[in-house]
C-alpha positions as a Python dict, from the first residue, in 0.01 Angstrom:
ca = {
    (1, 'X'): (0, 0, 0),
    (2, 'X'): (155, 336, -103),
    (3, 'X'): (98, 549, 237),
    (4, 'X'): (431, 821, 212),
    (5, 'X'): (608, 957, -94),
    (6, 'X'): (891, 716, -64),
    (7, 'X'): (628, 414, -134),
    (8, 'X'): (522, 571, -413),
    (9, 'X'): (851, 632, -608),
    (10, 'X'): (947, 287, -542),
    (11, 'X'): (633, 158, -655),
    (12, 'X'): (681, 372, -1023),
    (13, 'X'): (988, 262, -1032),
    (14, 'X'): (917, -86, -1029),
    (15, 'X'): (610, -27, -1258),
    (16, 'X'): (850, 163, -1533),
    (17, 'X'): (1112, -153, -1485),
    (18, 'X'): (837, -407, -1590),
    (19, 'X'): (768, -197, -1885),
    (20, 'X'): (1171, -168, -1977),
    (21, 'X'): (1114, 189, -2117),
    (22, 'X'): (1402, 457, -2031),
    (23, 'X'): (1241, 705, -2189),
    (24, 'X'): (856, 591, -2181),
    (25, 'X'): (728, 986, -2249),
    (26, 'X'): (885, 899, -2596),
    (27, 'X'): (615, 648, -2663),
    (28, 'X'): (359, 905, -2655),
    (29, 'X'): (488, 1059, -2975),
    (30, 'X'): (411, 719, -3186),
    (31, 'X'): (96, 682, -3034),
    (32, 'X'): (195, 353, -2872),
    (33, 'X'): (-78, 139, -2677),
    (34, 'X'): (177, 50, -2416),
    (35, 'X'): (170, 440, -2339),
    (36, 'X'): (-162, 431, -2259),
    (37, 'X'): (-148, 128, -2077),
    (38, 'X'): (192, 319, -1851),
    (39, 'X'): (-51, 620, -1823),
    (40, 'X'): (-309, 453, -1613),
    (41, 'X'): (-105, 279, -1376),
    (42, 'X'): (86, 598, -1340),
    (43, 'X'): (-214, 783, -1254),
    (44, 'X'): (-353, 511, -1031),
    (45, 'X'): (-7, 514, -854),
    (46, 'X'): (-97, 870, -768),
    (47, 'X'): (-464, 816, -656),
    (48, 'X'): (-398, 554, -463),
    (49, 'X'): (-134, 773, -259),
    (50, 'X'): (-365, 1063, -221),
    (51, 'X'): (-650, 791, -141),
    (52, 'X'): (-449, 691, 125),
    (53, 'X'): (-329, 1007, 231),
    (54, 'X'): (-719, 1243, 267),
    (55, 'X'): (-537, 1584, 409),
    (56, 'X'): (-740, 1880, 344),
    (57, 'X'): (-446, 1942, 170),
    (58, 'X'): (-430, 1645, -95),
    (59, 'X'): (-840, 1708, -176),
    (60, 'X'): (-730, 1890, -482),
    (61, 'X'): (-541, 1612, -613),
    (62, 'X'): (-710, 1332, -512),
    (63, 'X'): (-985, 1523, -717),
    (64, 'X'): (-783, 1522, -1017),
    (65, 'X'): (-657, 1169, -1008),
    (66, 'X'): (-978, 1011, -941),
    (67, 'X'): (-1127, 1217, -1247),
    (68, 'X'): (-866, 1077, -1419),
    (69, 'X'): (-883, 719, -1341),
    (70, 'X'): (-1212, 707, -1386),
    (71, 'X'): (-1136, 886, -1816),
    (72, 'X'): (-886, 643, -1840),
    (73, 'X'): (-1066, 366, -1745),
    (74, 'X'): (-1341, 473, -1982),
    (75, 'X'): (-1137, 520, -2313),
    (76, 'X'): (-916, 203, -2214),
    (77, 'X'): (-1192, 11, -2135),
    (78, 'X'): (-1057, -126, -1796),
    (79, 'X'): (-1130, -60, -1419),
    (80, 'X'): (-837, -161, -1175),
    (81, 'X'): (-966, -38, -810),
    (82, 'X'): (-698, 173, -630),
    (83, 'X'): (-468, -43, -351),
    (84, 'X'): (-488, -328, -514),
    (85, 'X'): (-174, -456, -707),
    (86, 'X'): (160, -484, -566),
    (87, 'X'): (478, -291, -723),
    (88, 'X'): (558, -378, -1084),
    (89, 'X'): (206, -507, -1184),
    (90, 'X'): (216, -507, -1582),
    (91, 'X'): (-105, -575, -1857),
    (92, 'X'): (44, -583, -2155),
    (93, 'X'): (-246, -392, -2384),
    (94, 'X'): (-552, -184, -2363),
    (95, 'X'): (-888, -414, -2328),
    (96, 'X'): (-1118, -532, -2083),
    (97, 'X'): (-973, -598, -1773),
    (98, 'X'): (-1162, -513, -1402),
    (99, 'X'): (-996, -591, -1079),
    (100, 'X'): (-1236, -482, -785),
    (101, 'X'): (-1179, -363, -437),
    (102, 'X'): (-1106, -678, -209),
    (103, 'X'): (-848, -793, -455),
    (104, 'X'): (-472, -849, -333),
    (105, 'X'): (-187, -899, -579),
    (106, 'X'): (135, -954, -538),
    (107, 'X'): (429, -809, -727),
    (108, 'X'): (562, -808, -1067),
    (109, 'X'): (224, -980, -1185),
    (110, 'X'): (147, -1020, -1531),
    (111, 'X'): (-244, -962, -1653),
    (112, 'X'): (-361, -1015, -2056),
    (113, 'X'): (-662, -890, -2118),
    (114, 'X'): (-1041, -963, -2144),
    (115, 'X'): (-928, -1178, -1777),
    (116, 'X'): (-1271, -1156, -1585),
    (117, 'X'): (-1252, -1215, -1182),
    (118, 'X'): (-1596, -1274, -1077),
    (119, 'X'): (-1774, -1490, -839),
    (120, 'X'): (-1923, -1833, -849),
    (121, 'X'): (-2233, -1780, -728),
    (122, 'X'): (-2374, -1450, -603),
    (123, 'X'): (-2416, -1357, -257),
    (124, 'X'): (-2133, -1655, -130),
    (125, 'X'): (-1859, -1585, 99),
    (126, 'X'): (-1589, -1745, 240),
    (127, 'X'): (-1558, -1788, 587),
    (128, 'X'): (-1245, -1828, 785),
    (129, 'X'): (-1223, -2178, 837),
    (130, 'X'): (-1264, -2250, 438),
    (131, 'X'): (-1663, -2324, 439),
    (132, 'X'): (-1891, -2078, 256),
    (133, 'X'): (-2202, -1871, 383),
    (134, 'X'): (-2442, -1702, 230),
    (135, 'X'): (-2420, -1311, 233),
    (136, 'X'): (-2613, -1018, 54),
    (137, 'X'): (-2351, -802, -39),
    (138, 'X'): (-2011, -724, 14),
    (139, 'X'): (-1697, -840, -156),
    (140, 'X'): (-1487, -1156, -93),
    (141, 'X'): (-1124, -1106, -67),
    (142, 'X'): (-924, -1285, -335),
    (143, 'X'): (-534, -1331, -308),
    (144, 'X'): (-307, -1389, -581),
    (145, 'X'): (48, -1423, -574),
    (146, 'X'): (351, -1297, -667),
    (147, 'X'): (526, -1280, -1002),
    (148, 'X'): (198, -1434, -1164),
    (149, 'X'): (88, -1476, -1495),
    (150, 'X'): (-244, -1474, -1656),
    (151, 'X'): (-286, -1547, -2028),
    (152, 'X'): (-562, -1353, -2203),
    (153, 'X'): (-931, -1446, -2148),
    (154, 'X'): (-860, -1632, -1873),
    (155, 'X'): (-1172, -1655, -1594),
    (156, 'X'): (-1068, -1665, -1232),
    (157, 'X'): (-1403, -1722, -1055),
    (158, 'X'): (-1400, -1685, -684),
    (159, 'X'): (-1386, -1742, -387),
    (160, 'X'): (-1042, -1902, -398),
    (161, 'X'): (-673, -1813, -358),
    (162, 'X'): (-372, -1825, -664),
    (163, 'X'): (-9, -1898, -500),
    (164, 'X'): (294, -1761, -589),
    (165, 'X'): (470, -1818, -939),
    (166, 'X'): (191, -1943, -1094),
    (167, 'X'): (69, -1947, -1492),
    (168, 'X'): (-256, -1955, -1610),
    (169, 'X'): (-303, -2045, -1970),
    (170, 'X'): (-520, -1851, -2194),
    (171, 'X'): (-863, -1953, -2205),
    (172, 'X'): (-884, -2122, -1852),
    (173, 'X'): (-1163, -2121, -1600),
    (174, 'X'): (-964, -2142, -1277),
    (175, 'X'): (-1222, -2276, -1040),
    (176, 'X'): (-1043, -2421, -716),
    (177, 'X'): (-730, -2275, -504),
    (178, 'X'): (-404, -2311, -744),
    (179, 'X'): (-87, -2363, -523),
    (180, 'X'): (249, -2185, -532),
    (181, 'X'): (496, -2299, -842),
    (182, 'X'): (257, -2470, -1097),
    (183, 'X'): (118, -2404, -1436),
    (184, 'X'): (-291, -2474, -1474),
    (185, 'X'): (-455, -2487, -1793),
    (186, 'X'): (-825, -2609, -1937),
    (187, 'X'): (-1166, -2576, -1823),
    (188, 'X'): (-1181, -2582, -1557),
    (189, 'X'): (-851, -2532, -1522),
    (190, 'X'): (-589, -2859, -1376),
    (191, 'X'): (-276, -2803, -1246),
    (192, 'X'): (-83, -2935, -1604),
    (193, 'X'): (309, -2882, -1456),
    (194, 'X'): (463, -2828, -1161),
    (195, 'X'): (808, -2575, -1163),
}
């Protein structure tokens, strides 16, 4: 969580190493996709600090940001909440993508697009012990790992957990917890490789 202005340079910088740009501004001149997609998570670097950090002081710019997350995430057709991805969290294009609120990622993730995260039935939650209850509203948390990968069009329906180093194959409907060093793959998805 990005809380002081030291948090939030480290988190850019790990963002701008995934993307392996020096000069990424230069992008902007070509028109390049992968600009757009460094713009947003920019920008949501900065509303999550300001989110996180409601001085009467910061109301200004939280204004802005959020104004602009939510223009961004219009024209790019993709909603990532604010506080939930870990440093150097990378989608590769423009495309529908939506990561709510409740969602905790790890760092240097990898996420296609047109990846839904939704639930398996509506109005079930998970309760501590691993059961499920029934609930009216409110989101679930969902946890996945570090330095993940999830092909495009991949549907992660929860309640459920992803580990750490983990690949999901294009196309999958992960359905179950996925443990730490695998790769899973079908529908629904099977663990197909263990690294």
């Amino acid at each position: 969580m990005i809380k002081t202005k030291a948090d939030l340079k480290h988190y850019l910088a790990e963002d701008l190493k995934r993307i392996g740009w020096a000069m990424p501004w230069w992008k902007a001149f070509i028109f390049s996709e992968t600009y757009r997609v460094h713009s947003y998570i920019r920008n949501l670097r900065y509303l999550e600090y300001y989110t996180n950090n409601r001085k009467w002081y910061n109301l200004p710019m939280y204004i802005y940001h959020l104004l602009q997350h939510r223009r961004m995430s219009l024209r790019n057709v993709m909603n990532i909440s604010p506080n939930v991805m870990g440093p150097g969290f990378k989608f590769v294009h423009p495309g529908f993508l939506r990561i709510n609120p409740g969602a905790h990622i790890g760092k240097n993730c990898t996420i296609l697009p047109n990846v839904l995260i939704g639930r398996k039935l509506p109005g079930i939650k998970r309760t501590p012990d691993g059961g499920m209850e029934d609930v009216d509203r409110g989101l679930d948390p969902f946890y996945i790992g570090d330095n993940c990968y999830i092909g495009t069009g991949a549907i992660l329906l929860i309640p459920h957990s992803i580990g750490n180093n983990v690949t999901i194959a294009a196309g999958s409907v992960v359905l179950d917890d996925v443990p730490d060093n695998c790769v899973v793959a079908g529908v629904p998805a099977k663990i197909i490789k263990r690294l």
